[in-house]
ZAGU-896187 format. One record per residue (C-alpha): residue in one letter; x, y, z. Coordinates in steps of 0.001 Angstrom, whole numbers, padded with zeros to 6 digits, always signed. Layout:
aXYZ;...
//
This chain:
x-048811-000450-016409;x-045840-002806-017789;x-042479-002278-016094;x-039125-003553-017461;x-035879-004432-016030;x-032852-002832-017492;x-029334-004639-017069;x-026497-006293-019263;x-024309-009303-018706;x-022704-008404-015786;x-018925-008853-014537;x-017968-008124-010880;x-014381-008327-009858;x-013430-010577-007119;x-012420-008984-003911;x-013712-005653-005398;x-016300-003242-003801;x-019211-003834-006742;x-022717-004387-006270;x-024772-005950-008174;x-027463-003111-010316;x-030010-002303-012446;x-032856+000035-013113;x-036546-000781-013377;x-038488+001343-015289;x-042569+001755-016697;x-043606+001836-020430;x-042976+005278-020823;x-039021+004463-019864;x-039704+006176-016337;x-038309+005280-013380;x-040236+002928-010896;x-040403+003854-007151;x-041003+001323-005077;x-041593-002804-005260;x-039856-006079-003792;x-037048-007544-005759;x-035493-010937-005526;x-031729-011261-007440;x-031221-014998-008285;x-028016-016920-008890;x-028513-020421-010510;x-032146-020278-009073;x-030990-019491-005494;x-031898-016648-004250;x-029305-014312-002872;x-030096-010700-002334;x-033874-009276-001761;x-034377-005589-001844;x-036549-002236-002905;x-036502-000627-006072;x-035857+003069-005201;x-036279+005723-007898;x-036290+003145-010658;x-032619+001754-009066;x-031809-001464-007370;x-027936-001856-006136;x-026828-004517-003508;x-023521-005834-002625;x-022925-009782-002875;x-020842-011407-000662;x-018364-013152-002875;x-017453-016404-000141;x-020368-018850-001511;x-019800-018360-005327;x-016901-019995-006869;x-017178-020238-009913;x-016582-018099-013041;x-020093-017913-014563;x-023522-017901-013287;x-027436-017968-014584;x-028526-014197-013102;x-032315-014161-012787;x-034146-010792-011512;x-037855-010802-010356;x-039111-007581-009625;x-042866-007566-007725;x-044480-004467-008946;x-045974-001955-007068;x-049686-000239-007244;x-048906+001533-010799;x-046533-001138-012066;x-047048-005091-013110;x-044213-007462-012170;x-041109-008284-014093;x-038632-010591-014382;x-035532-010555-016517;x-032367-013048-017263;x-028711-012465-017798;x-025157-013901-016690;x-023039-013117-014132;x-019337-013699-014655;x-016950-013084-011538;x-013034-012576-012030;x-010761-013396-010304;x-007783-010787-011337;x-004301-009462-010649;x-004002-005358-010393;x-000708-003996-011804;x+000393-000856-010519;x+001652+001778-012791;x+003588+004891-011496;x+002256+007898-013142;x+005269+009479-013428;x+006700+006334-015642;x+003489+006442-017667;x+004044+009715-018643;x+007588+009218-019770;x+006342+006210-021806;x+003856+008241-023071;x+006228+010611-024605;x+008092+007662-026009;x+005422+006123-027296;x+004041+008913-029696;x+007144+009571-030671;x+007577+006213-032249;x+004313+006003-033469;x+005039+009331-035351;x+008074+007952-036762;x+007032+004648-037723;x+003791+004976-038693;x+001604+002379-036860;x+001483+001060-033175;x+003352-001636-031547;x+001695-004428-029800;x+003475-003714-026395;x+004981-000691-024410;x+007549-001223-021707;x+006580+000782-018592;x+008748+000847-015482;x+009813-002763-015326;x+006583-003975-017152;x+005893-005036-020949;x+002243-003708-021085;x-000218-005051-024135;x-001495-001969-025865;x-005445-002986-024817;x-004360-003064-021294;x-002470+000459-022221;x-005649+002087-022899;x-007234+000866-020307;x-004689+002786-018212;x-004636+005479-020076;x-008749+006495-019782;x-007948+005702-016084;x-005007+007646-016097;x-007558+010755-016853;x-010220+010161-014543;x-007092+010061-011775;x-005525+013130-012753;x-008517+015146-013430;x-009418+014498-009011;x-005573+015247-008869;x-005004+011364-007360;x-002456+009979-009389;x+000836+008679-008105;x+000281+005765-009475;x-002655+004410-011897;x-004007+000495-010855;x-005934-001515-013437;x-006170-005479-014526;x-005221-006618-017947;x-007843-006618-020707;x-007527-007788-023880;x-007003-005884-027433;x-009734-005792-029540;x-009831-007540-033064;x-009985-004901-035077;x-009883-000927-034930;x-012803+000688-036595;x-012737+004668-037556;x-014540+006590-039753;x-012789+010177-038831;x-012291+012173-041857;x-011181+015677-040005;x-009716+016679-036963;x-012053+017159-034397;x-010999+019447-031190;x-012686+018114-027848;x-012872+019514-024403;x-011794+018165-020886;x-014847+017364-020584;x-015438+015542-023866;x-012578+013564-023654;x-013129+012645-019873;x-016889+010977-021438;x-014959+009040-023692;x-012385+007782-020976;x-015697+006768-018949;x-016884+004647-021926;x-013286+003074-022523;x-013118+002415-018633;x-017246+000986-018911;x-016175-001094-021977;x-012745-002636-020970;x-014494-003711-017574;x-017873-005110-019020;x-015926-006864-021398;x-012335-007997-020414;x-011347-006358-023903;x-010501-002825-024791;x-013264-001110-027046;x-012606-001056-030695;x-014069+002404-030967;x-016129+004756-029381;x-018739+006923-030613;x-018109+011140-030402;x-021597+011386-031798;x-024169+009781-033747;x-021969+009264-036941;x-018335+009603-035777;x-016417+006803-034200;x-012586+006881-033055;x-010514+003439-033291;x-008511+002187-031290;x-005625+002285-032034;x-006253+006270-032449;x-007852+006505-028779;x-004307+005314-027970;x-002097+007427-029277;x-004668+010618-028714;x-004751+009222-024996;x-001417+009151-024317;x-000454+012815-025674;x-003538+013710-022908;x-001365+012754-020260;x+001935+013252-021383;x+000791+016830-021604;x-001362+017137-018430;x+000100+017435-015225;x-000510+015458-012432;x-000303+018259-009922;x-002110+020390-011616;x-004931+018787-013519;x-005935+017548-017161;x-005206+020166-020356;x-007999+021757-021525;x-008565+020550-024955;x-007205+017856-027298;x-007178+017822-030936;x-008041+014159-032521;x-006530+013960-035809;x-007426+011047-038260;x-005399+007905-037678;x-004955+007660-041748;x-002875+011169-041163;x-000910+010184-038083;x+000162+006846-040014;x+000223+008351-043270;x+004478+007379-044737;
//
């Protein structure tokens, strides 16, 4: 039976706790148990391990790779149901500086910052939080963060890198759309996923097959989220996206 390897272009943070992962799985997109696999930086090998329930994770020890960018080669040896594999991708590492962001400023800035969105009808490319002039891509970047803090009740302060904004901001709502805690907490997971894989803020995300939010809505939606949840008590409930042609509309 074929097997396949299943991993992007991958970005680990210097200094960070990350392993390196993927999955392995058959023809039928089911996990593999079991087989040797070699992970291989510029051809040399670094990490050997078992595939366990179709997952391979592995820490690398950071001291020995320098650079910024490196050929990622995968061999996986099969297994009595499975033929090898082998699969090739890059591996950046970053070296980056955390700003910390007290939540109790964010919030405030929050408040400030829908407030002049509502009044002048579009977003401005920087916020000033605390003592800090914060891009708007690194912004949401916080903000999805923000959520996932306050929603385990851990947020005196929110720490993230910088990411870049995005080129564009691509919607298609027509309607409001009302989604729960737990709606809005999968979209701050795919805002988080996106802004780390690529070192830019997502110009949309998806709500469902046919309805994507833009960016510069998943801002403003973001920060009423936690300017109205409390960070002592937990995340609101529900939010209410409205179309970013209404919230801008003069």
């Amino acid at each position: 039976m074929d097997s396949e390897i299943k991993i992007k272009n991958t970005t680990l943070i210097r200094g960070e706790d990350q392993p390196i992962e993927f999955e392995v799985v058959d023809e039928n997109d089911q996990p593999v148990d079991g087989g040797k696999t070699v992970v291989k930086l510029n051809k040399k090998t670094v990490l050997r391990g078992e595939v366990v329930e179709g997952k391979f994770s592995a820490q690398l020890d950071f001291d020995e790779f320098k650079n910024e960018e490196y050929d990622l080669d995968i061999i996986y040896g099969g297994n009595d149901e499975c033929d090898p594999a082998d699969y090739s991708a890059k591996l950046y590492i970053r070296d980056v500086e955390f700003v910390d962001i007290p939540a109790f400023d964010l919030q405030n800035a929050n408040y400030r910052l829908t407030r002049w969105i509502d009044v002048n009808k579009k977003l401005p490319g920087k916020i000033a939080i605390a003592d800090k002039q914060i891009p708007v891509g690194h912004l949401l970047f916080i903000l999805a963060s923000a959520v996932k803090d306050i929603d385990v009740c851990d947020c005196t302060s929110i720490s993230t890198y910088q990411v870049a904004n995005p080129k564009v901001s691509s919607e298609n709502l027509k309607e409001n759309i009302t989604l729960s805690k737990d709606e809005y907490i999968k979209v701050a997971d795919e805002i988080i996923e996106k802004s780390q894989a690529d070192f830019e803020a997502p110009k949309c995300v998806m709500i469902d097959a046919e309805t994507k939010i833009g960016f510069m809505n998943l801002i403003y939606s973001f920060a009423k989220i936690v300017a109205n949840s409390s960070t002592n008590s937990g995340l609101i409930s529900e939010f209410t996206i409205r179309p970013w042609n209404d919230i801008v509309k003069k």
